[in-house]
N, C-alpha and C positions, 0 to 999 in steps of 0.2 A: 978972569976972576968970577967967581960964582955973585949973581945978585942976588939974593936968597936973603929975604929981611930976618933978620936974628928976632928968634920967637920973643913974647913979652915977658915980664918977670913977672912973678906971682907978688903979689900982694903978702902971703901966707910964709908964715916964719917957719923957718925948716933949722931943726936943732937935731945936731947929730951928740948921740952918749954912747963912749963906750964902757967897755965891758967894765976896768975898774969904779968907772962912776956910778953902775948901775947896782955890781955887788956893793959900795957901801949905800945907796940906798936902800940895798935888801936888808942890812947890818943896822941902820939907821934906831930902830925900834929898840934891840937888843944889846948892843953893844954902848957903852958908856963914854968910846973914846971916839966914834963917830962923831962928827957936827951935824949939827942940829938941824943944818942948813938942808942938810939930804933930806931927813924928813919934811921939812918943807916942800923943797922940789918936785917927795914923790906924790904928796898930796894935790900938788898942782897939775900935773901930770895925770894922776888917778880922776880928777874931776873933768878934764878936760875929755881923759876916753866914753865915762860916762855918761857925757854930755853930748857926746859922738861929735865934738872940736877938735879931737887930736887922731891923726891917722898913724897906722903903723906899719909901713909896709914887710911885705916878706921875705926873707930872703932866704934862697937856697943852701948858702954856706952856713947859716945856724942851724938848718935842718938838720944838714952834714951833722955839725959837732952833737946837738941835741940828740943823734942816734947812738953816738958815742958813747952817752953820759950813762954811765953807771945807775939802774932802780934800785 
């Protein structure tokens, strides 16, 4: 068996959103039948990158789709 000490945990909270939670966040402002909650979330979210607290890594398969996407 390998003795290899299992790396340490981060301290730093890792939240994963997908796709549908992130389009009614974008819906959040506009839309009347969104919760109110999303705008809250993106607000928190929006202050945290500003603030350079929140990281966003990158990923290749959104590239993918993003060349996809219809201008």
């Amino acid at each position: 068996m390998n003795n290899i000490p299992a790396p340490k945990r981060t301290q730093k909270l890792l939240v994963y959103l997908d796709q549908n939670f992130l389009s009614e966040m974008s819906k959040a402002e506009t839309h009347e039948k969104v919760r109110t909650e999303f705008k809250e979330v993106y607000e928190l979210l929006h202050r945290g990158f500003i603030e350079e607290k929140l990281v966003v890594p990158g990923s290749w398969l959104h590239d993918v789709e993003s060349s996809l996407a219809r201008t």
